[in-house]
N, C-alpha and C positions, 0 to 999 in steps of 0.2 A: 379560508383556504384560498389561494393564492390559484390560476390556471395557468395550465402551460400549455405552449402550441407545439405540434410536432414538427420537426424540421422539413421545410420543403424536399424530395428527391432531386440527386442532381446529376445529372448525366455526368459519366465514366470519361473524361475527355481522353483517356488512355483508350479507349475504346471507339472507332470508330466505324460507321455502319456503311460497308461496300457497295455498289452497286454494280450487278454480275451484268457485264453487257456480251452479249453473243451477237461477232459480228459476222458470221456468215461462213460457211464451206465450199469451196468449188464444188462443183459437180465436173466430172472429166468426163469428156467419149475419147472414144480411144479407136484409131486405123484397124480397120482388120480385110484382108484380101476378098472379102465374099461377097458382104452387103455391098448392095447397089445403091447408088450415090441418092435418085432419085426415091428410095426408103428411108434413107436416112434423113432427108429432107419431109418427108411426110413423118415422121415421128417427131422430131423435132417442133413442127408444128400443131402437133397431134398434141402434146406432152406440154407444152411449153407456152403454146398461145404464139407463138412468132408467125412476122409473117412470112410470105413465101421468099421476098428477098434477105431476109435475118437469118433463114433457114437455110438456107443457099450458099450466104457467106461463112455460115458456124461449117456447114458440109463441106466446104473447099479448105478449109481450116485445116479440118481434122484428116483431110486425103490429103494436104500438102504438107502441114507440120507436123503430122501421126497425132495426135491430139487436141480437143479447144478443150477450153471453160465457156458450157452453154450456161450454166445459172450459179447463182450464188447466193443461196440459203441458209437459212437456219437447220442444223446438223440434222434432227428428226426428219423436216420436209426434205433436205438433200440426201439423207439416208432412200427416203418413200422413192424420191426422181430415181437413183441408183437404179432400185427394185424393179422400177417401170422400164428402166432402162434396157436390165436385165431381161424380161418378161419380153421385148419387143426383138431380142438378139444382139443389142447391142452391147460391146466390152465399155463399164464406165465403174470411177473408182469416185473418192472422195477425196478431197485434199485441203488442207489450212492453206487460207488468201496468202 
């Protein structure tokens, strides 16, 4: 009796295997008449780990051009910034880089 081998598996070269990369979502603040510049600046470093001249510059940003991009995360963690955003009174959105 005679043996036989079974053929090797051969990858599908019609098929190739993705790699999902997620490169990040703004985080926006956004102007608004009420908050004090000097709050805005302690949240920002409260929030974000910057330091008080980061926070300063993102603050005159957002008073001069009605909005920055303070970070640029992964969608879940810029969702959470959002939240914390929100929780603190600030107006902040999300947006693709």
């Amino acid at each position: 009796m005679a043996t036989t081998t079974a053929p090797a598996p051969v990858k599908d070269p019609a098929r190739r295997e993705r790699v999902s990369r997620e490169f990040g979502w703004n985080v926006l603040v956004w102007n608004d008449p009420i908050t004090l510049m000097s709050y805005v600046v302690l949240v920002f470093r409260r929030l974000f780990g910057y330091d008080h001249e980061t926070a300063t510059r993102l603050m005159l940003q957002v008073h001069n051009e009605g909005r920055a991009v303070v970070a640029t995360q992964p969608r879940e963690q810029a969702e959470v910034s959002v939240a914390r955003l929100h929780a603190f009174g600030l107006q902040a959105t999300l947006a693709r880089p």
